[in-house]
Structures are given as structure tokens and as C-alpha cells.
C-alpha positions as CSV (number, residue, x, y, z in Angstrom):
1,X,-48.0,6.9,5.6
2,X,-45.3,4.8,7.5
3,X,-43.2,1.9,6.2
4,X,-42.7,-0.8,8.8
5,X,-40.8,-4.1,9.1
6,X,-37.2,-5.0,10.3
7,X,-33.9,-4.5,10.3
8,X,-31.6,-7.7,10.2
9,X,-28.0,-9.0,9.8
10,X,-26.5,-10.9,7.4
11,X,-22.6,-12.5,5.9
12,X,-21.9,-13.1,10.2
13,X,-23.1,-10.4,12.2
14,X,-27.3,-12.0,12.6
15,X,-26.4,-13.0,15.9
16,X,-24.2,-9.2,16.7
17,X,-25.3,-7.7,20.4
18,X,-25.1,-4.4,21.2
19,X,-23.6,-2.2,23.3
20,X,-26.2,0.1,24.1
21,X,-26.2,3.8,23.2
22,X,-25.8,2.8,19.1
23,X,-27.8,4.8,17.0
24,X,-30.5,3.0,13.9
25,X,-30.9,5.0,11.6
26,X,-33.6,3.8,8.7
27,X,-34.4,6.4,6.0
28,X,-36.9,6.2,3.3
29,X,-35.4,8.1,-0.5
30,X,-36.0,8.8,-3.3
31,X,-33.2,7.6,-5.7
32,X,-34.4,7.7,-8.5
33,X,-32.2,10.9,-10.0
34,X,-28.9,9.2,-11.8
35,X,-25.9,10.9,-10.0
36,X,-27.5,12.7,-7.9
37,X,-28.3,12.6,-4.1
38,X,-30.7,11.0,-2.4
39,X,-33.9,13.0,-0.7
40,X,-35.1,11.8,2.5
41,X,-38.7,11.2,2.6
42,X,-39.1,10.1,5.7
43,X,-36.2,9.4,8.8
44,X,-36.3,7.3,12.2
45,X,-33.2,7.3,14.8
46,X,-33.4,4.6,17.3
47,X,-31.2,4.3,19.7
48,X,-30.1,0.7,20.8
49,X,-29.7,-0.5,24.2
50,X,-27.0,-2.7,25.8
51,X,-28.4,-6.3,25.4
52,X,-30.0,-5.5,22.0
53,X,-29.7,-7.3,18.9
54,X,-30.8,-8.4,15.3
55,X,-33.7,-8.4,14.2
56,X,-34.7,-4.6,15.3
57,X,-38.2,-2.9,14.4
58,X,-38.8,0.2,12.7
59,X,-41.6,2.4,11.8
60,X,-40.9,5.2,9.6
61,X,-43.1,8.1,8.9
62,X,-43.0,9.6,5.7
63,X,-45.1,12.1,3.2
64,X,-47.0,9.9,1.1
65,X,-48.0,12.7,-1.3
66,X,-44.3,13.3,-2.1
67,X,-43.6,9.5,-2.4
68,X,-46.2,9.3,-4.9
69,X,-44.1,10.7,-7.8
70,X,-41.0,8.8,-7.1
71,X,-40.8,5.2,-9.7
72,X,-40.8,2.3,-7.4
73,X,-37.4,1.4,-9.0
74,X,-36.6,4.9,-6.7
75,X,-38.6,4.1,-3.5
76,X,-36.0,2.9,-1.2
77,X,-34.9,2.1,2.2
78,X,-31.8,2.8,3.7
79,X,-30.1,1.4,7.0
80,X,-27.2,2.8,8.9
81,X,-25.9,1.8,12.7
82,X,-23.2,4.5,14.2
83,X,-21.7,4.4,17.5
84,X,-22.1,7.0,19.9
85,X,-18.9,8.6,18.3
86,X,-20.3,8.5,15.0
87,X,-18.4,6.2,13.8
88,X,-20.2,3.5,11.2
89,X,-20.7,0.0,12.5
90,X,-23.5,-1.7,10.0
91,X,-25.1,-0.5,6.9
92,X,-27.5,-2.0,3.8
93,X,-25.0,-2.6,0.8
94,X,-27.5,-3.3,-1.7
95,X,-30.9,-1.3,-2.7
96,X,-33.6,-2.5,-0.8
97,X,-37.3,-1.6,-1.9
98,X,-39.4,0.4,0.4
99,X,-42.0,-1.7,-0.4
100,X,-40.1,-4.6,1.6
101,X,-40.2,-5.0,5.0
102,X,-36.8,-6.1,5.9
103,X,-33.4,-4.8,5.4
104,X,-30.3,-6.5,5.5
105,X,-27.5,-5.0,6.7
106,X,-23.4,-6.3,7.3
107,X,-21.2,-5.2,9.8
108,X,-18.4,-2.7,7.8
């Protein structure tokens, strides 16, 4: 199973360009366990390319067996952007269903 759809900016940064060599990271978790970590169900790394910008598609594979038993308040998508250093440039601040197919992220 695979959840698709796109990554966008918001609060300023819709318009950001990139550098090239940035790394997308879009996760789908379970989060549905109070206090405790999330589990990845399902990860895609993309890196970005100089001239690049919002919005940016994604196609995440995950297990759709293991999905199955999370609650949909649980099923979520996560979005990170990291320079080539590691260092965090963008990331989703609220939950975003991974039922949706867009996630909004601000620049941090």
C-alpha cells in the first residue's frame, strides 16, 4: 500500500527554493501509544535539487497489514527537510492524517 500526495509550505516559506542536495523526508506512524514513540510504517527520503521548491510529491510505501490495527486518530504522516549537514530546515507542526494528501510544513 502507498500514501501519495504533497508536501507544501505555509506561515511564508510556500514560495522557499532550494538549494539542491536537501533531504525530504515523509514518514508514515503510528501514534497512537500516549508517551510513547512513534513506529515508522513506512519511510521515503528524497533528495531535493537546486531550483526545487514547494509543492514536492511523495509516494510512500508502507505495510498495510500492520497499518490495519493502528486507530485512524494514530495513522499519521510526518514531514521533515534537513540540509546536507543535518541540520533541520522545515518540518509539519501539527498532526496530519495519513489519510490526507498534503502536508504542511514551516520553515523552523
Amino acid at each position: 500500500m502507498s500514501a501519495t500526495g504533497t508536501v507544501t509550505g505555509k506561515n511564508g516559506c510556500e514560495a522557499a527554493t532550494f538549494n539542491g542536495n536537501e533531504i525530504l523526508t515523509v514518514s508514515v506512524q503510528d501514534t497512537a501509544r500516549m508517551g510513547a514513540p512513534a513506529i515508522t510504517l513506512g519511510q521515503q527520503e528524497i533528495t531535493l535539487k537546486k531550483g526545487d521548491k514547494f509543492p514536492i510529491n511523495y509516494n510512500v510505501q508502507y505495510n498495510e497489514e500492520e497499518a490495519s490495527k493502528v486507530p485512524d486518530y494514530g495513522f499519521t504522516l510526518s514531514a521533515r527537510i534537513e540540509d546536507n549537514n543535518g541540520t533541520l530546515l522545515y518540518t509539519n507542526d501539527t498532526r496530519t492524517s495519513a489519510r490526507d494528501n498534503k502536508i504542511e510544513v514551516i520553515k523552523v
